[in-house]
C-alpha positions as CSV (number, residue, x, y, z in Angstrom):
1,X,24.0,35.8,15.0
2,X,24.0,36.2,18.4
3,X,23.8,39.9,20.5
4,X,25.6,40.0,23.8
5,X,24.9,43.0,26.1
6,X,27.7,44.6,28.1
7,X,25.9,47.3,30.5
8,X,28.6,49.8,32.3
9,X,27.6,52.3,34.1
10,X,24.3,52.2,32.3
11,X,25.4,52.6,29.0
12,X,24.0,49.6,26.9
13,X,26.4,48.0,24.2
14,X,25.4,45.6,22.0
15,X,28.6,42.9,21.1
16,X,27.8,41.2,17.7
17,X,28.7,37.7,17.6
18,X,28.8,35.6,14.5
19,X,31.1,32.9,12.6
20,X,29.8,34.1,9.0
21,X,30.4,37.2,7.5
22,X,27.1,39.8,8.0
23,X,28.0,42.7,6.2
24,X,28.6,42.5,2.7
25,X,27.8,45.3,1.4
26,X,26.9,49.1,2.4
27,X,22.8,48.0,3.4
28,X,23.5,45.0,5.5
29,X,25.7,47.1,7.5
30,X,23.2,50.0,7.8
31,X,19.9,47.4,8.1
32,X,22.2,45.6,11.5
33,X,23.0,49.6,12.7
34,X,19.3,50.6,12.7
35,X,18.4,47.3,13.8
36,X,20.5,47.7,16.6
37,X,19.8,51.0,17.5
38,X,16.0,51.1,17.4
39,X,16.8,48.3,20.0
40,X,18.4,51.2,21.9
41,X,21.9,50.2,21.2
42,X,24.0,53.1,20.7
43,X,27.6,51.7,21.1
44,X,27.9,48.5,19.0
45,X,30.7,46.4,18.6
46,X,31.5,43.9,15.8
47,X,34.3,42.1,14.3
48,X,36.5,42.6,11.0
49,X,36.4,38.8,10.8
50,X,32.7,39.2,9.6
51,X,32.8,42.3,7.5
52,X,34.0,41.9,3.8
53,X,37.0,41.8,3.2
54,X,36.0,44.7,0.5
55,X,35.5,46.5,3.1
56,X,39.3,47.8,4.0
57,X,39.7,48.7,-0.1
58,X,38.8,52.0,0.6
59,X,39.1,52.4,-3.5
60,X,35.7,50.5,-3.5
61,X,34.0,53.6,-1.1
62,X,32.5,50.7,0.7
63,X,33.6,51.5,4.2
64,X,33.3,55.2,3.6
65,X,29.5,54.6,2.9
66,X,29.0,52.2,5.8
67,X,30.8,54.6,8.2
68,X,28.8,57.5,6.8
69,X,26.0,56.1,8.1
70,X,27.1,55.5,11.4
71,X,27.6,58.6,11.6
72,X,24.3,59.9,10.7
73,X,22.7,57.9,13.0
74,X,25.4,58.5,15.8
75,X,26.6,55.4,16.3
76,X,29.6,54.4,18.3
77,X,31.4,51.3,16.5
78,X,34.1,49.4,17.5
79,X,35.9,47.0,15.2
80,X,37.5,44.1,16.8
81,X,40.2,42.8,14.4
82,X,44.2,42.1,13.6
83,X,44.9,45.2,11.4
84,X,48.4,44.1,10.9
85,X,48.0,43.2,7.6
86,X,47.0,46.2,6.3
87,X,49.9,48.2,5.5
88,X,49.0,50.7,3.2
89,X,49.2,53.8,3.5
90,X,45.6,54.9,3.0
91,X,43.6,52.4,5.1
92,X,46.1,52.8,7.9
93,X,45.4,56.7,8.0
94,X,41.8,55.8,7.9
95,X,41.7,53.8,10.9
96,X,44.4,56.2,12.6
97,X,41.7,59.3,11.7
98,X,39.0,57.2,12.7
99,X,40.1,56.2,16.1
100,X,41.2,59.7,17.2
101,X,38.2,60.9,16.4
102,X,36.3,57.8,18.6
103,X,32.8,57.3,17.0
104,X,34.7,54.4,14.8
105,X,37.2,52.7,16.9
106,X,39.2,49.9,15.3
107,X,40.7,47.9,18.1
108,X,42.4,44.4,19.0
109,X,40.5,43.4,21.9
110,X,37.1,42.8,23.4
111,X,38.3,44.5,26.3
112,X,40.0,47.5,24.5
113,X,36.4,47.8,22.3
114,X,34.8,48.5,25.9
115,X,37.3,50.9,27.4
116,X,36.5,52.4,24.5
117,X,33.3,52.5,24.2
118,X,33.0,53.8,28.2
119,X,34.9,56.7,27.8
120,X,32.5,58.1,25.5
């Protein structure tokens, strides 16, 4: 795993980078969160390609747990993925909700992630 910093305009953002998957379940997310933010990363970026897969069954309540502590600790998370394949109706409302709210962004780009990210 690898931790690249973006600074803009001061604000620090911490871009995960990894070929395996990291979080498989609802502690390693929160143990890479805290981790991260005790490193005073508040805006954290990651990629769907290494989060479970279980993660967008929103049945399991995996991703509600994981986001529910994101937002205890008031994190800012972007998800870099293709969310094209998920067309139901549930998970697409999820991310829809979860972007216009803007503490969980799920997004395409690196470069969208940011934007993002700067703006709030």
């Amino acid at each position: 795993m690898e931790i690249k910093i973006h600074d803009l305009n001061g604000i620090r953002i911490a871009e995960v980078i990894s070929e395996g998957i990291l979080i498989q379940n609802p502690q390693d997310g929160l143990q890479l969160f805290v981790d991260l933010y005790y490193q005073d990363f508040g805006k954290m970026i990651v990629y769907a390609k290494n989060i479970t897969p279980d993660f967008f069954d929103l049945k399991n309540g995996m991703a509600g747990e994981i986001l529910q502590k994101v937002s205890n600790y008031r994190i800012h998370l972007a998800i870099i993925g293709d969310f094209s394949g998920y067309t139901g109706k549930s998970i697409r409302d999820f991310m829809y909700e979860s972007n216009k709210h803007q503490q969980v962004n799920f997004v395409s780009s690196l470069e969208e992630a940011l934007k993002r990210m700067s703006e709030n």
